[in-house]
SERO-4910 file (N, C-alpha, C, O; in steps of 0.05 Angstrom, whole numbers):
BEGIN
 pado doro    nc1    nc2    nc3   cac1   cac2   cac3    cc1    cc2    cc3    oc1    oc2    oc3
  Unk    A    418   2101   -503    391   2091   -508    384   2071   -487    399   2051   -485
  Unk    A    364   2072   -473    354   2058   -452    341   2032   -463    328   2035   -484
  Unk    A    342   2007   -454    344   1977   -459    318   1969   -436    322   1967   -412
  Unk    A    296   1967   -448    272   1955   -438    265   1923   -432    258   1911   -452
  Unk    A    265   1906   -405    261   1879   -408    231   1875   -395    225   1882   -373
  Unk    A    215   1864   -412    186   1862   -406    186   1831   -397    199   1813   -409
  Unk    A    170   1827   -377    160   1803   -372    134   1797   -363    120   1813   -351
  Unk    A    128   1774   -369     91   1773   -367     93   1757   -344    100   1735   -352
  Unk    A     90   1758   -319     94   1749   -300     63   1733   -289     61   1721   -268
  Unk    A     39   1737   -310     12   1725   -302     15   1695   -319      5   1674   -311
  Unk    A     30   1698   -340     31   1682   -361     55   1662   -352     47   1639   -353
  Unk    A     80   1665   -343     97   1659   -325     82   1633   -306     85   1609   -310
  Unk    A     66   1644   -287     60   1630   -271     39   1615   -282     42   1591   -280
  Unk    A     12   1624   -297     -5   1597   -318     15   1576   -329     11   1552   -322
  Unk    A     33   1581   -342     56   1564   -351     63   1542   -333     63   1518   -339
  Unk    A     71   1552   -308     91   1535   -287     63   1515   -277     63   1491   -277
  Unk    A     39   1534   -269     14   1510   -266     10   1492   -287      1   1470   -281
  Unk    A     14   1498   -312    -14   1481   -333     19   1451   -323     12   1428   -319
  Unk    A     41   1457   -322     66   1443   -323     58   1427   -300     50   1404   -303
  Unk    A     59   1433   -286     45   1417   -255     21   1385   -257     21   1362   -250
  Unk    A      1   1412   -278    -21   1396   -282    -24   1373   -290    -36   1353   -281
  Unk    A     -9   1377   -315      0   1358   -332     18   1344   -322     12   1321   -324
  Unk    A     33   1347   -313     53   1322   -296     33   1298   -276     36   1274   -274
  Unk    A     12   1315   -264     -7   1299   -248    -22   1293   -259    -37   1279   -247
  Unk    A    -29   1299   -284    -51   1281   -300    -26   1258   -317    -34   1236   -323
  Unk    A     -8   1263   -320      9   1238   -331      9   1218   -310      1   1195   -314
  Unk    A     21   1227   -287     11   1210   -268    -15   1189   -264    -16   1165   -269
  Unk    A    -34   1205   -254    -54   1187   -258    -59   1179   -275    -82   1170   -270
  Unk    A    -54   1172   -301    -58   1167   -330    -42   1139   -328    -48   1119   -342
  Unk    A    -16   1139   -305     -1   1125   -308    -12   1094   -297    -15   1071   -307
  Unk    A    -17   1106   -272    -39   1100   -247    -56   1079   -260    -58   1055   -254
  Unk    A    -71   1096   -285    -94   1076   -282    -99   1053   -307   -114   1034   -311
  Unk    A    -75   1065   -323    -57   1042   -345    -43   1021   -332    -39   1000   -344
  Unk    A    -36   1025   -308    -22   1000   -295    -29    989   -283    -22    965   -283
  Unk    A    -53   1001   -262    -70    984   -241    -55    990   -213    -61    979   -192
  Unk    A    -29   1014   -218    -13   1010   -187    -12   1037   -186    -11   1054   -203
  Unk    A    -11   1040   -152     -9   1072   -149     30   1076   -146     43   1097   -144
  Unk    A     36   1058   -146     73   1064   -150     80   1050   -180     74   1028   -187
  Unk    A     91   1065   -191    106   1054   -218    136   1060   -217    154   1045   -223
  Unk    A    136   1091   -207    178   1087   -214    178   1105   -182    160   1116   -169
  Unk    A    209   1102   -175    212   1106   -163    209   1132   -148    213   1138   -125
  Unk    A    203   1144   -164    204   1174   -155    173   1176   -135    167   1191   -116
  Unk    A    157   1152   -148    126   1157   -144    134   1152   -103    131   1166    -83
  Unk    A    143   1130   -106    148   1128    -69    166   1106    -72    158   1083    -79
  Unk    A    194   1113    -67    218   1090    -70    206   1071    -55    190   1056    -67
  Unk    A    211   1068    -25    199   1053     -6    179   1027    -17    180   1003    -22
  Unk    A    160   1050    -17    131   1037    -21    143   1019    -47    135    996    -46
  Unk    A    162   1025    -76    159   1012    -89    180    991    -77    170    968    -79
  Unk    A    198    990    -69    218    970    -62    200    948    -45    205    924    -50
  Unk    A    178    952    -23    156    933    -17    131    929    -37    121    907    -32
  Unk    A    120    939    -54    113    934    -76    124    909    -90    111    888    -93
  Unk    A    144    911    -97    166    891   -120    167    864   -105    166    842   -116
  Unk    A    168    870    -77    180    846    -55    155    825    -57    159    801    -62
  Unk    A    127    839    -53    103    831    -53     92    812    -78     78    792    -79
  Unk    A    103    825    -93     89    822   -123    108    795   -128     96    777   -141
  Unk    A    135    791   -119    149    760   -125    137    751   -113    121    738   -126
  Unk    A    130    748    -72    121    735    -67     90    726    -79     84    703    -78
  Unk    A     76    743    -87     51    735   -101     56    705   -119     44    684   -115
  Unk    A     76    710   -138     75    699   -157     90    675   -150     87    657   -167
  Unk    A    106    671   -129    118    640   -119     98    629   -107     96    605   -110
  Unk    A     78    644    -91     59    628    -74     36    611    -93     29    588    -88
  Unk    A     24    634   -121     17    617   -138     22    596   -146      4    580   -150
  Unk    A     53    589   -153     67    573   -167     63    543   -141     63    519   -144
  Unk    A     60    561   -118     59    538    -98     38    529    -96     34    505    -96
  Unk    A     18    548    -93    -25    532   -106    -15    517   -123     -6    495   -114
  Unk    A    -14    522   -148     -7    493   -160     15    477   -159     21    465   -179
  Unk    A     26    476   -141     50    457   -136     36    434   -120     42    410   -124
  Unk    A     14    443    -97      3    435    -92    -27    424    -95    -39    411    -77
  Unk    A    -34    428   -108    -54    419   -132    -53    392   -150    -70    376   -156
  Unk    A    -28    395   -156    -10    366   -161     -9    347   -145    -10    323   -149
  Unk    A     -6    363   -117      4    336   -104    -23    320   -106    -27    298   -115
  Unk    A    -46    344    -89    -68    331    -95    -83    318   -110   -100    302   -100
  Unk    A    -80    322   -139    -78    305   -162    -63    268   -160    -75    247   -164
  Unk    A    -45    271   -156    -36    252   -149    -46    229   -127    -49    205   -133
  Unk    A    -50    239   -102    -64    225    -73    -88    220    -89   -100    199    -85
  Unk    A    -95    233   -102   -133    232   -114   -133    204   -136   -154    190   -142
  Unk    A   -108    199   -146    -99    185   -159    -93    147   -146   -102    125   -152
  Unk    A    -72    159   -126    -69    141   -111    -88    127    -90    -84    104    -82
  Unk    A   -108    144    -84   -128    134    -66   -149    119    -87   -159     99    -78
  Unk    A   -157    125   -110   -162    113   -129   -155     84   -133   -168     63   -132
  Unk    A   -128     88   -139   -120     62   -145   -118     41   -123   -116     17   -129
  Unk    A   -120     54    -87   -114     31    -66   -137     23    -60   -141      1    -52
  Unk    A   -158     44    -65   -193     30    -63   -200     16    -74   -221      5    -68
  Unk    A   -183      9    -99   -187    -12   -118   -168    -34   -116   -162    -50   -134
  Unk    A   -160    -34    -97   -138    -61   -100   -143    -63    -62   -128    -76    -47
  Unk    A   -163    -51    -55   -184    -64    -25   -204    -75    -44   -204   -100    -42
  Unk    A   -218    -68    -59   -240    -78    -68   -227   -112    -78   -238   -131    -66
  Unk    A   -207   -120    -96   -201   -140   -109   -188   -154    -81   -199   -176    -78
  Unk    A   -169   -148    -60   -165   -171    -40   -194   -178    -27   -200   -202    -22
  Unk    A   -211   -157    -23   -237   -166      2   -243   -192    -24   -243   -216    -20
  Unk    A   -247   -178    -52   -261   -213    -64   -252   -232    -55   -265   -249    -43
  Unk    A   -217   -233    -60   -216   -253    -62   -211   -272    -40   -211   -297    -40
  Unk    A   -207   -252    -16   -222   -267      4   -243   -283      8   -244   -306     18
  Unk    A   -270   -258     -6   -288   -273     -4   -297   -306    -15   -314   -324    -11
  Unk    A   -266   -298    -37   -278   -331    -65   -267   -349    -41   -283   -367    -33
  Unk    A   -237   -346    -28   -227   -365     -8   -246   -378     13   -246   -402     18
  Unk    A   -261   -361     23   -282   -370     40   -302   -385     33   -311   -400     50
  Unk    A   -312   -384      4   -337   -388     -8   -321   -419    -21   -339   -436    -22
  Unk    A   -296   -430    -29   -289   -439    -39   -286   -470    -13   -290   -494    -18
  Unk    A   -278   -459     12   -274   -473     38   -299   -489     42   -298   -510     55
  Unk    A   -326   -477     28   -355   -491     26   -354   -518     19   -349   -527     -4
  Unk    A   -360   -536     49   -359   -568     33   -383   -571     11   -384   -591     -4
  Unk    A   -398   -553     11   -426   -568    -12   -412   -562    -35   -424   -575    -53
  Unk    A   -389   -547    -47   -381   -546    -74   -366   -568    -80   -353   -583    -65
  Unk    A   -372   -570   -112   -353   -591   -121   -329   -583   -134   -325   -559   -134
  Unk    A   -307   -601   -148   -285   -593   -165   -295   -570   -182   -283   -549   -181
  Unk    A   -320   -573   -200   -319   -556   -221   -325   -522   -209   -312   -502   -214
  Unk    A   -342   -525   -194   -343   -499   -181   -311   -482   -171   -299   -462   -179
  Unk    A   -306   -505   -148   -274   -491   -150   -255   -478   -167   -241   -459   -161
  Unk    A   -256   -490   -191   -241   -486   -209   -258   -457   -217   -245   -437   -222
  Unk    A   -280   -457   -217   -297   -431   -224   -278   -407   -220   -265   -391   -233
  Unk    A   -284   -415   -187   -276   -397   -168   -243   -391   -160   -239   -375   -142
  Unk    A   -221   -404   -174   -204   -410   -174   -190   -388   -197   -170   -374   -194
  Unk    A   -207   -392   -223   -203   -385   -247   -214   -343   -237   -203   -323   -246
  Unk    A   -232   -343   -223   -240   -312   -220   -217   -299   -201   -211   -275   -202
  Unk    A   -205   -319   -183   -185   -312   -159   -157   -304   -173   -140   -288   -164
  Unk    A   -157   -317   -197   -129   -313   -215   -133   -296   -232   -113   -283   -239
  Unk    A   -158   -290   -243   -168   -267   -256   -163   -231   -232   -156   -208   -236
  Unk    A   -168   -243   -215   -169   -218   -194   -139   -211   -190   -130   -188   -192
  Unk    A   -124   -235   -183    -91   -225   -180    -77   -220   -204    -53   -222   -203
  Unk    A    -89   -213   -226    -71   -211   -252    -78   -179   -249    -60   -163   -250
  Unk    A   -102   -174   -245   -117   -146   -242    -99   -131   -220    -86   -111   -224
  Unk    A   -101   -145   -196    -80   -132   -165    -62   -123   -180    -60    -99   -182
  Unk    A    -43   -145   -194    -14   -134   -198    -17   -114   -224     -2    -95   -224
  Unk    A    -37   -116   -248    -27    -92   -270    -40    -66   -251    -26    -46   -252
  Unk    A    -61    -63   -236    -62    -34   -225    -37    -24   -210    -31      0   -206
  Unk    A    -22    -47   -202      7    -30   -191     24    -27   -197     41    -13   -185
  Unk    A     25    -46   -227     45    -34   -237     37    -12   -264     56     -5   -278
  Unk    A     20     -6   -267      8     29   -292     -5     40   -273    -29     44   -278
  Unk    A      3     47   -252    -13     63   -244      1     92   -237     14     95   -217
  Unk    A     -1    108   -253     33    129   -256     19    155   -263      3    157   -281
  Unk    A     30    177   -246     26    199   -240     51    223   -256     68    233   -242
  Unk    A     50    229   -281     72    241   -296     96    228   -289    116    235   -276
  Unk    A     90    200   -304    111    182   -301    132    168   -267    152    154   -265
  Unk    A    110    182   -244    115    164   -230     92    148   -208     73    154   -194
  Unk    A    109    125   -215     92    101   -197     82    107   -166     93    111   -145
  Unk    A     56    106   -173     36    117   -146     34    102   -118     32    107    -94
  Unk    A     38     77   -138     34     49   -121     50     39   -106     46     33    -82
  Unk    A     79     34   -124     99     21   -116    127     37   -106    146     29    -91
  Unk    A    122     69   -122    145     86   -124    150    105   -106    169    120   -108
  Unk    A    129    108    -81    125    127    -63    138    114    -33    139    129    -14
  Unk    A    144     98    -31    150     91     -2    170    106      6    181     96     26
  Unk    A    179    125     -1    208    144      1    191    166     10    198    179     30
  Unk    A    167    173     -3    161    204     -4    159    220    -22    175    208    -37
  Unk    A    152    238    -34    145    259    -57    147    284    -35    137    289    -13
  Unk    A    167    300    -53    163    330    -32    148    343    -44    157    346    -67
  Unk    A    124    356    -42    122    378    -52    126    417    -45    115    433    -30
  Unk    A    141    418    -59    146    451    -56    116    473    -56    103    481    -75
  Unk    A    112    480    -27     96    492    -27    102    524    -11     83    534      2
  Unk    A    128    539    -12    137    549      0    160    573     -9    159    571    -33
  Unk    A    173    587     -5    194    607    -15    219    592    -11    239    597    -24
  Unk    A    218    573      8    246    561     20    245    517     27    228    499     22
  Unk    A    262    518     35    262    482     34    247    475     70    241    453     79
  Unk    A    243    507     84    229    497    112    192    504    102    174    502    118
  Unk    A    187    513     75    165    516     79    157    485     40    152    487     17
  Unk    A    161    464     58    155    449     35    132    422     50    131    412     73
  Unk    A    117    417     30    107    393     50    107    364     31    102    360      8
  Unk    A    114    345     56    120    318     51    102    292     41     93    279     60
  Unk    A     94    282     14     76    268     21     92    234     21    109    226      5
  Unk    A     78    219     46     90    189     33     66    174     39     51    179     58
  Unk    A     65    154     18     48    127     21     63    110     22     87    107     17
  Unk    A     38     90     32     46     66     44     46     48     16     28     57      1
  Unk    A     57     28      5     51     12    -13     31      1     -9     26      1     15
  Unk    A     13     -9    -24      3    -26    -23      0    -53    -24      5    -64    -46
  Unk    A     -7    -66     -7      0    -89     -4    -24   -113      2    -43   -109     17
  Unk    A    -17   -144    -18    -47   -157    -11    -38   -185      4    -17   -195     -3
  Unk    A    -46   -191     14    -52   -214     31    -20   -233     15     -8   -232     -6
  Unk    A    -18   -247     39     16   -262     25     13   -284     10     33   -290     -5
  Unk    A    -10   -300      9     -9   -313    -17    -14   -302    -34    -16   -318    -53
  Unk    A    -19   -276    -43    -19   -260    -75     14   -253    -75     23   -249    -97
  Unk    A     29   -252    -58     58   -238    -64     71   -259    -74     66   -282    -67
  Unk    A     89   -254    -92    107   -269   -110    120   -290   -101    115   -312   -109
  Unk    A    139   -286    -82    145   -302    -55    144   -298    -31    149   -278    -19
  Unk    A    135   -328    -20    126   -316     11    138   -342     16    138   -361      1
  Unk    A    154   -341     49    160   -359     67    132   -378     75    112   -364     75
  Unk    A    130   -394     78    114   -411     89    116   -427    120     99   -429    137
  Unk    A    149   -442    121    147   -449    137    160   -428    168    182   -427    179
  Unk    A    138   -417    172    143   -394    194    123   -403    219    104   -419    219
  Unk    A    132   -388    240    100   -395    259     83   -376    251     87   -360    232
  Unk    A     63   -376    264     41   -355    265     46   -330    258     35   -316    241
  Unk    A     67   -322    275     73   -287    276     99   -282    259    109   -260    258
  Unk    A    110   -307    242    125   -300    220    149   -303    227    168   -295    214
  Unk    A    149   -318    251    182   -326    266    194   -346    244    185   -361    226
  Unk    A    221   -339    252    238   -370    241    238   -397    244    255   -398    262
  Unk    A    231   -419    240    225   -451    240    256   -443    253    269   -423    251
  Unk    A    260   -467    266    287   -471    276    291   -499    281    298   -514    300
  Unk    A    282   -500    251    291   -534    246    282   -542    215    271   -523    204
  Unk    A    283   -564    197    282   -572    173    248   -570    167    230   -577    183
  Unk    A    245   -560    142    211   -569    132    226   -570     92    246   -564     79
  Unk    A    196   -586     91    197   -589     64    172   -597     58    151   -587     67
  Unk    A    173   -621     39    150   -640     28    120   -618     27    102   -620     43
  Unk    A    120   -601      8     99   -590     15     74   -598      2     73   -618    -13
  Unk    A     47   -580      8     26   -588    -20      6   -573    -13     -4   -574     10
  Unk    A     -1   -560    -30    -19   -533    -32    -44   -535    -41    -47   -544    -63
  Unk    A    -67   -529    -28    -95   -534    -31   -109   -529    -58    -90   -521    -72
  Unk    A   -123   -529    -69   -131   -519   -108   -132   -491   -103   -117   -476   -116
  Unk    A   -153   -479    -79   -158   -450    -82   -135   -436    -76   -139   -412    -81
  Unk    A   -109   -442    -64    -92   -433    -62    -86   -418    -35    -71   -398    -33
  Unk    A   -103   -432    -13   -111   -411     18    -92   -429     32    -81   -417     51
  Unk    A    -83   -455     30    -74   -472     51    -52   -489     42    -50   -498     19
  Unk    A    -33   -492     65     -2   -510     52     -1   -533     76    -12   -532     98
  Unk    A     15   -553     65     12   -569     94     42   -574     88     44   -576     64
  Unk    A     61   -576     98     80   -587     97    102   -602    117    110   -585    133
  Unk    A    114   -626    120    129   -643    151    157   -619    150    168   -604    133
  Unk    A    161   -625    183    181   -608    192    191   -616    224    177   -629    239
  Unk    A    216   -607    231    226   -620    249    231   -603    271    242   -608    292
  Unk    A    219   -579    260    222   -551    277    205   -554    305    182   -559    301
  Unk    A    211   -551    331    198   -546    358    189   -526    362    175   -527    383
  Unk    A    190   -492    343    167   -475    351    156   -468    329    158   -444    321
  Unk    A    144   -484    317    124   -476    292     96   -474    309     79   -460    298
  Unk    A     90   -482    326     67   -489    350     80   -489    367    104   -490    367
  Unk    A     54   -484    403     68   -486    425     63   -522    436     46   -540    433
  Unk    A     84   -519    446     77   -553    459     85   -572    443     74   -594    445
  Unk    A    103   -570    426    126   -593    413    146   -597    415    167   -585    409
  Unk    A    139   -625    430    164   -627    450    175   -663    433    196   -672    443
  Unk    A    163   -678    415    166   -696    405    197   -698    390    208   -719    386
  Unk    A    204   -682    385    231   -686    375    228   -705    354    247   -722    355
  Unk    A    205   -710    330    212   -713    309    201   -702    287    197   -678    286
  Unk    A    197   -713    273    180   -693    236    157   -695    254    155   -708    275
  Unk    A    138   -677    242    116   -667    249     99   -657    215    112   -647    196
  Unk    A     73   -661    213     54   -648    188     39   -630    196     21   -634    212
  Unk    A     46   -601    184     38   -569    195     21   -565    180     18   -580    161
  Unk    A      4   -545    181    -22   -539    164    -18   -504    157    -23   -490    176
  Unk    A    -15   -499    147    -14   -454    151    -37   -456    133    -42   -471    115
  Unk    A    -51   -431    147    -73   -416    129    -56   -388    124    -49   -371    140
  Unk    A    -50   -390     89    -34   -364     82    -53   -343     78    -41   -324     67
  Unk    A    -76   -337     83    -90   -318     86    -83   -302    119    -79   -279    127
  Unk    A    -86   -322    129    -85   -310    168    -60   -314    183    -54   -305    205
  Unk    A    -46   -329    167    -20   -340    176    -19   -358    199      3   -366    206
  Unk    A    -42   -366    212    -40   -385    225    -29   -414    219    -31   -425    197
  Unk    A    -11   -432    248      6   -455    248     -5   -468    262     -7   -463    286
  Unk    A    -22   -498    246    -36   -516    267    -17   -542    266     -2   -546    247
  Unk    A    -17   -557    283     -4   -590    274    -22   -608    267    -42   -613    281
  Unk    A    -15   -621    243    -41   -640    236    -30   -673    256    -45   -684    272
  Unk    A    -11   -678    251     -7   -702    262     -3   -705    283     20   -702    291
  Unk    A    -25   -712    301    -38   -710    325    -54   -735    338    -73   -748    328
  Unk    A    -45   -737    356    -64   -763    356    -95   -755    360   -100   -732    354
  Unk    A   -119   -771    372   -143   -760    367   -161   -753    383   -186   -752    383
  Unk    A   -139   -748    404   -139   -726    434   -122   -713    431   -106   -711    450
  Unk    A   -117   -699    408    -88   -680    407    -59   -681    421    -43   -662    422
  Unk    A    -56   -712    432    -34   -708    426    -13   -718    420    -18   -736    404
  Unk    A     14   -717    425     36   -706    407     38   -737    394     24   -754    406
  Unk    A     52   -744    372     56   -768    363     90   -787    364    113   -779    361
  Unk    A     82   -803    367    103   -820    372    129   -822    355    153   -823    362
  Unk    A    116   -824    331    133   -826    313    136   -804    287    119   -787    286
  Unk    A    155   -805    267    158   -783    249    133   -785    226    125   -807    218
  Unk    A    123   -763    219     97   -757    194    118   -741    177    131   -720    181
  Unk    A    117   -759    158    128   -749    129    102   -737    103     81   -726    108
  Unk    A    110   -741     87     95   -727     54     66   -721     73     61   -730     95
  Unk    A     48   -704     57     25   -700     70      8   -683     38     17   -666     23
  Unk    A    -18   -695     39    -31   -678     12    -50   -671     28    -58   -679     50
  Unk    A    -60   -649      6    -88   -635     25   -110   -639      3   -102   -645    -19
  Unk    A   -136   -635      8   -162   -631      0   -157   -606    -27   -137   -592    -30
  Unk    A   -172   -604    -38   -173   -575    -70   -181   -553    -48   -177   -529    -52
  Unk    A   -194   -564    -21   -207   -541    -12   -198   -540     24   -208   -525     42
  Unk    A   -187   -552     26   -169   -553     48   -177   -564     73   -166   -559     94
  Unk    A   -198   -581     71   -219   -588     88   -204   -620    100   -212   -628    121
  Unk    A   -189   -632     88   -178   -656     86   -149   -655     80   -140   -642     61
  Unk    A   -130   -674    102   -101   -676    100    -99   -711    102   -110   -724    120
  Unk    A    -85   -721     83    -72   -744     83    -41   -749     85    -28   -740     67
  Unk    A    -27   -763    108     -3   -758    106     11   -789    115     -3   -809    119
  Unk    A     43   -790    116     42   -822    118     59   -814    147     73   -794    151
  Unk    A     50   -840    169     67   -839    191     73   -862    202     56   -880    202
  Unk    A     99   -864    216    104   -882    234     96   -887    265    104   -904    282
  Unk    A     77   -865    267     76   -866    291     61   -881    297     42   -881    281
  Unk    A     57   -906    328     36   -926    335     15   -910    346     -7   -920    346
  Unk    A     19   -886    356    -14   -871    378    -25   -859    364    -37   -843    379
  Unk    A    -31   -853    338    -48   -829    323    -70   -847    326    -87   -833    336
  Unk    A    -81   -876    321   -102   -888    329   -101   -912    341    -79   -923    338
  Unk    A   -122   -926    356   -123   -942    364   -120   -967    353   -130   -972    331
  Unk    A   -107   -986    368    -99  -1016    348    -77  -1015    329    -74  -1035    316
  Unk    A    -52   -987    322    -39   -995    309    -14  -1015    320      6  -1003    329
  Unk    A    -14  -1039    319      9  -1054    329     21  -1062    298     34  -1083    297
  Unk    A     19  -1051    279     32  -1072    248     74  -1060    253     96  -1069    246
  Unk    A     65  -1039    267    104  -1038    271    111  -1022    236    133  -1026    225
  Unk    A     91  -1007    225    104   -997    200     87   -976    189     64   -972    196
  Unk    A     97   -965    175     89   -931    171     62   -944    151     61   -962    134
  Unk    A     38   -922    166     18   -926    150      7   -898    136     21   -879    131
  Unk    A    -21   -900    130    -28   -870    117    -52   -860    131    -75   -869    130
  Unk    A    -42   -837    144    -71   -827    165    -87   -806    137    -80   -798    115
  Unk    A   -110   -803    153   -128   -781    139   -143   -762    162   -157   -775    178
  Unk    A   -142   -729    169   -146   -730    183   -179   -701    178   -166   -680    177
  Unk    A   -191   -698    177   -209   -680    169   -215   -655    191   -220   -655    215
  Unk    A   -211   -633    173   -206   -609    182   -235   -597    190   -234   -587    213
  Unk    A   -252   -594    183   -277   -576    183   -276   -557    190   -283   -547    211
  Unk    A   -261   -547    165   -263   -512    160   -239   -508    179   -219   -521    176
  Unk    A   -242   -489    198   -226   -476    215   -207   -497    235   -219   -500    257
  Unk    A   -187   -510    235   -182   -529    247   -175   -523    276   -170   -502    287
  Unk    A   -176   -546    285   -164   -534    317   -152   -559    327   -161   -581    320
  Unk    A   -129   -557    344   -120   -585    347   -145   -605    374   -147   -629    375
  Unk    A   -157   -588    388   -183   -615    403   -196   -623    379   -207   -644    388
  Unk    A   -202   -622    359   -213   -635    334   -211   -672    336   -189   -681    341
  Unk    A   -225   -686    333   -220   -706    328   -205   -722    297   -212   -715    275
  Unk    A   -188   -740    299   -176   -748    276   -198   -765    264   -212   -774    282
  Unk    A   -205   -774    239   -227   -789    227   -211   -818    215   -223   -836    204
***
């Protein structure tokens, strides 16, 4: 008996297409559920192995927009807070200057005295709260802040500020007896006494370069303006110069315009023959200079 095998060979091949079809409509189906023309590997190994590479880097470089976003946050922060602590030294400059005014009296000073101490209480709490996710903007940066803006430690960027800093009679402690440019005395001071507004110190000293041209080899009464740091000599005779004998204790004016100090010396004025330490007074007007006359 003969064994018949039929095959539909039109149907066969519709079959093997609609199979095709459908694979490429899964595909694009896949395509457009994901937003990517590679999903697995089969779609294009390659292409997906740079695909994958791309897509981390996407997402670190984000992380680095805002890494740096922060920083800028911060500087936006910090520039904040140093424009505000220029604004409070220029005052109180300005009160120092305004305070140096011979037409004011005690009570004014004290005015002005009282807003100057008001202003440095303000200097110091902006630097010390002034804090950026817990760190100090002000005081805590002189090192640097890195910020990571990069895949690696060569692609990072550095930020550092400068502290901020106000004039040396607002700092906690400051040297006084220095020259001008902040050198070492290289010799004894003491006896000091500090003006009301707090701009001027006078104090005797035995040092030869607190000034140029002291060559007297004994105490001497120095004047500093701790705003400018300038070193004048008050005890002078009244052609400027040098004095004979040692100037001890010395007080100054509320406003620094006036120094009284005691000396032995016979040439600070004319006619002293008594042979014994008396008390000069010597008036500053304003900006002193040693051609000044003694009063």
């Amino acid at each position: 008996m003969a064994l018949g095998i039929g095959s539909q060979v039109v149907s066969l091949g519709a079959q093997r297409r609609l199979n095709a079809t459908s694979e490429a409509a899964a595909t694009s189906m896949s395509r457009l559920g994901s937003g990517l023309r590679i999903n697995k590997a089969s779609d294009d190994a390659a292409g997906l192995a740079i695909a994958t590479e791309l897509s981390s880097s996407r997402k670190i470089y984000a992380q680095a927009i805002r890494n740096i976003n922060d920083g800028i946050s911060m500087l936006t922060i910090a520039d904040a807070a140093a424009e505000n602590l220029s604004v409070i030294v220029t005052r109180i400059q300005e009160l120092a200057e305004q305070s140096a005014n011979g037409t004011f009296g005690i009570e004014q000073r004290k005015a002005l005295h009282a807003e100057a101490r008001a202003l440095t209480d303000e200097y110091n709490r902006i630097r010390s709260t002034t804090t950026f996710n817990g760190i100090d903007v002000v005081k805590g940066l002189s090192d640097g802040v890195l910020i990571q803006a990069g895949v690696g430690q060569d692609e990072s960027l550095g930020i550092r500020l400068s502290t901020a800093q106000g004039p040396a009679w607002m700092s906690a402690v400051a040297k006084v007896s220095t020259t001008t440019s902040g050198g070492e005395a290289n010799g004894l001071s003491g006896n000091s006494a500090l003006s009301y507004d707090g701009r001027y110190m006078v104090f005797n000293s035995n040092a030869t370069n607190l000034v140029a041209g002291d060559t007297n080899a004994t105490d001497d009464i120095f004047k500093k303006d701790l705003l400018t740091g300038e070193v004048t000599r008050v005890s002078t005779s009244s052609t400027a110069g040098e004095s004979s004998g040692s100037s001890l204790t010395a007080a100054i004016s509320s406003d620094g315009r006036y120094v009284a100090f005691q000396s032995v010396a016979t040439n600070l004025v004319a006619g002293d023959t008594n042979g014994t330490s008396d008390l000069r007074e010597r008036s500053l007007h304003g900006q002193y200079s040693q051609s000044e006359h003694a009063e």
